[in-house]
C-alpha positions in Angstrom: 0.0 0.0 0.0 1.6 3.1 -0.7 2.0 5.7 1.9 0.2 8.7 1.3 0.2 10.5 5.0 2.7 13.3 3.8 0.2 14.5 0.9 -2.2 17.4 1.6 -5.7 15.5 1.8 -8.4 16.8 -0.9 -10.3 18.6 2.4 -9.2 21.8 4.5 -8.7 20.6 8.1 -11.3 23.1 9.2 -15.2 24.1 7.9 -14.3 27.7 6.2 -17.7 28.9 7.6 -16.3 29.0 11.0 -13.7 30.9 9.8 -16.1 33.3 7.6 -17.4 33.2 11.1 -14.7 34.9 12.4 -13.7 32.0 14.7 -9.2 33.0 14.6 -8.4 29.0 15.8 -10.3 27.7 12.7 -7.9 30.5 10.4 -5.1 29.6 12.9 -5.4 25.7 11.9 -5.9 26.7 8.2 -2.4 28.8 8.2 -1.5 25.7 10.1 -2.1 22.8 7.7 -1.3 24.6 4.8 1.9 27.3 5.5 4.9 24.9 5.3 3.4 23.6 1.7 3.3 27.2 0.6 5.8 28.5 1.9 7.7 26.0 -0.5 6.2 26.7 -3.1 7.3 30.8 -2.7 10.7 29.8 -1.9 10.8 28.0 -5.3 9.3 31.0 -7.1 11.6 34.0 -5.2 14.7 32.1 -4.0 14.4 33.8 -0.7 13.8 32.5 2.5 12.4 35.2 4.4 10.2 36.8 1.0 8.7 33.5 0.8 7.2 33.6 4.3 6.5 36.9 3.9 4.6 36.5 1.0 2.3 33.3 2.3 1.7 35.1 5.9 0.5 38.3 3.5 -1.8 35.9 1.7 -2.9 34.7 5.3 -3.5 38.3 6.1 -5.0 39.3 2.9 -7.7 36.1 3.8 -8.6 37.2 7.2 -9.4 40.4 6.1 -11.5 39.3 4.0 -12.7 36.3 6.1 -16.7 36.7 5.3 -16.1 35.5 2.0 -14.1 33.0 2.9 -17.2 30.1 2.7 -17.5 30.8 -1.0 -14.1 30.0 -2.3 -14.8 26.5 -4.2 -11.6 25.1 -3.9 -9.4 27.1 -0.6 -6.3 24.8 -1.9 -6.4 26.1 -5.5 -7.1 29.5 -3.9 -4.1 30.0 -1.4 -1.7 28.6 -4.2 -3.1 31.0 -6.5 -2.9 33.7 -4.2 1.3 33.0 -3.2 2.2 32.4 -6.7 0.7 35.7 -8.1 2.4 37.3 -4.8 5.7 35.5 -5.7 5.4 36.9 -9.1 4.6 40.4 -8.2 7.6 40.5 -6.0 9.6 38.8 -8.4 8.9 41.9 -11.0 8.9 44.7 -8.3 12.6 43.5 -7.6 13.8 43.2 -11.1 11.2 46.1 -12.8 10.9 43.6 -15.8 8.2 41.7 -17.6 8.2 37.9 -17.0 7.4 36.6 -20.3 7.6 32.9 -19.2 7.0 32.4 -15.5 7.8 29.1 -14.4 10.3 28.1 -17.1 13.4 29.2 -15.4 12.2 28.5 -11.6 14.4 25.4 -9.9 12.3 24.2 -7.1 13.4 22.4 -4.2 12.1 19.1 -3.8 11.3 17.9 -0.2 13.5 14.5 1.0 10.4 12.8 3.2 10.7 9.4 2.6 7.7 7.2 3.2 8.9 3.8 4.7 8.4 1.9 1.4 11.5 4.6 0.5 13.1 3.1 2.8 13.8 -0.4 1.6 14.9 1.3 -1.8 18.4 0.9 -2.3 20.8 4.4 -1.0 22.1 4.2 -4.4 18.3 3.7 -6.4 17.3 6.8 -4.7 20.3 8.7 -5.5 19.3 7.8 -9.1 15.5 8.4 -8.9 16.6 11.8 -7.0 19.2 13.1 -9.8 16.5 12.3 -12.5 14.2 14.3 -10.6 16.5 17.2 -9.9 17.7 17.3 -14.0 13.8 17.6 -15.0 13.0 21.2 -17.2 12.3 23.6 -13.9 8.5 23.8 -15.0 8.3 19.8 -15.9 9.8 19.6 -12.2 7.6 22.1 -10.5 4.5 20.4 -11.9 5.9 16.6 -10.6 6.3 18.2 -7.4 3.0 19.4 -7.1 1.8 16.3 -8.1 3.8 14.1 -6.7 4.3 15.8 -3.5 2.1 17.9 -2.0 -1.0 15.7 -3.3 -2.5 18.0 -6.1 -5.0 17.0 -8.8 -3.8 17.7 -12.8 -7.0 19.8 -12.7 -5.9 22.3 -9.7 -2.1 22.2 -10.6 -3.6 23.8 -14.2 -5.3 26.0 -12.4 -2.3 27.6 -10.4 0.2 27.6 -13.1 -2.5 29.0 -15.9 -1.7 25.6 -17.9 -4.3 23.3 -20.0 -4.5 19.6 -18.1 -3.2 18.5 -21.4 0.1 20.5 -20.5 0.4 19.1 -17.2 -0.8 15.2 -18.3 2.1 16.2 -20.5 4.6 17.2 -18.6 3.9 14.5 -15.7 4.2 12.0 -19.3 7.7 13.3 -19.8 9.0 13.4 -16.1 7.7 9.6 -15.4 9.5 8.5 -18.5 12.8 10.1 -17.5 12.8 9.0 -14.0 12.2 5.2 -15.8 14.9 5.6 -17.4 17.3 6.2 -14.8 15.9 3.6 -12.9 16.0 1.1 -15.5 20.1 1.9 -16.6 20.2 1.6 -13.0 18.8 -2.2 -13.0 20.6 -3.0 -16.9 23.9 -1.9 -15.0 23.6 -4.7 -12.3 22.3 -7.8 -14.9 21.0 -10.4 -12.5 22.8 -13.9 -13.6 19.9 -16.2 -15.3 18.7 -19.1 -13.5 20.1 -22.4 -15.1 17.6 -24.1 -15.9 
């Protein structure tokens, strides 16, 4: 069974009434539960530590303000990932006062090391392998794995925040599958196991 505990359930931990409510522990659980993925996902955007948690807490802000219409925001996941990666953006072009014609393409993102404990049993040396594939993907073919792949998005909502067609990301998730393969199958063709005499 695969282990799915460190992805970011479809469900926000809390009912977004309460906190259109105004009741702060719902917001504070929100911030919680969904910070240390977003804060991430800045960091890969800006480079900078501190501008990325500046940026998600702003968001935070920005939502509590506006808490009333909190309860109807479809998807709050999509939402709060939309919200950093516009901020990201906006700081990214206030800094350098230039147009970003392709956002995304030139972003290296950081890809977390949890390993679940079926990882575990993976040979130090596979991983290395699966891990360098990873970290050689495109930057964008890589940001969309990781959002995938690790913090548990759909194809629909990653679209959605990165103002790609699914196709694009079906795409893209197509190309970074096959590359990881790879390197795991010159991996297995470079240790031959000796056939079985029969």
């Amino acid at each position: 069974m695969r282990n799915t505990s460190h992805h970011i359930s479809e469900e926000p931990p809390v009912e977004l009434q309460r906190i259109g409510d105004g009741d702060e522990q719902a917001f504070r659980q929100l911030f919680q539960y969904y910070s240390p993925r977003l804060n991430q996902f800045a960091y890969s955007i800006v480079k900078i530590k501190e501008a990325a948690t500046e940026i998600v807490d702003d968001v935070f802000i920005k939502l509590w303000k506006q808490r009333e219409g909190v309860p109807s925001i479809s998807n709050i996941r999509v939402y709060l990932y939309v919200a950093v990666k516009n901020s990201s953006l906006n700081y990214l072009s206030s800094r350098a006062h230039r147009q970003i014609t392709e956002p995304f393409n030139h972003f290296d993102i950081a890809l977390s090391h949890d390993q679940a404990p079926d990882e575990k049993m993976i040979s130090a040396e596979l991983q290395g392998k699966i891990t360098s594939a990873i970290e050689s993907l495109p930057p964008r073919c890589k940001m969309i794995f990781k959002l995938v792949r690790e913090d548990g998005l759909r194809y629909k909502d990653v679209a959605e925040i990165l103002n790609l067609t699914v196709n694009t990301v079906d795409a893209q998730m197509v190309i970074a599958v096959k590359r990881i393969s790879e390197k795991v199958q010159a991996h297995f063709t470079a240790f031959p196991r000796k056939a079985a005499k029969k």
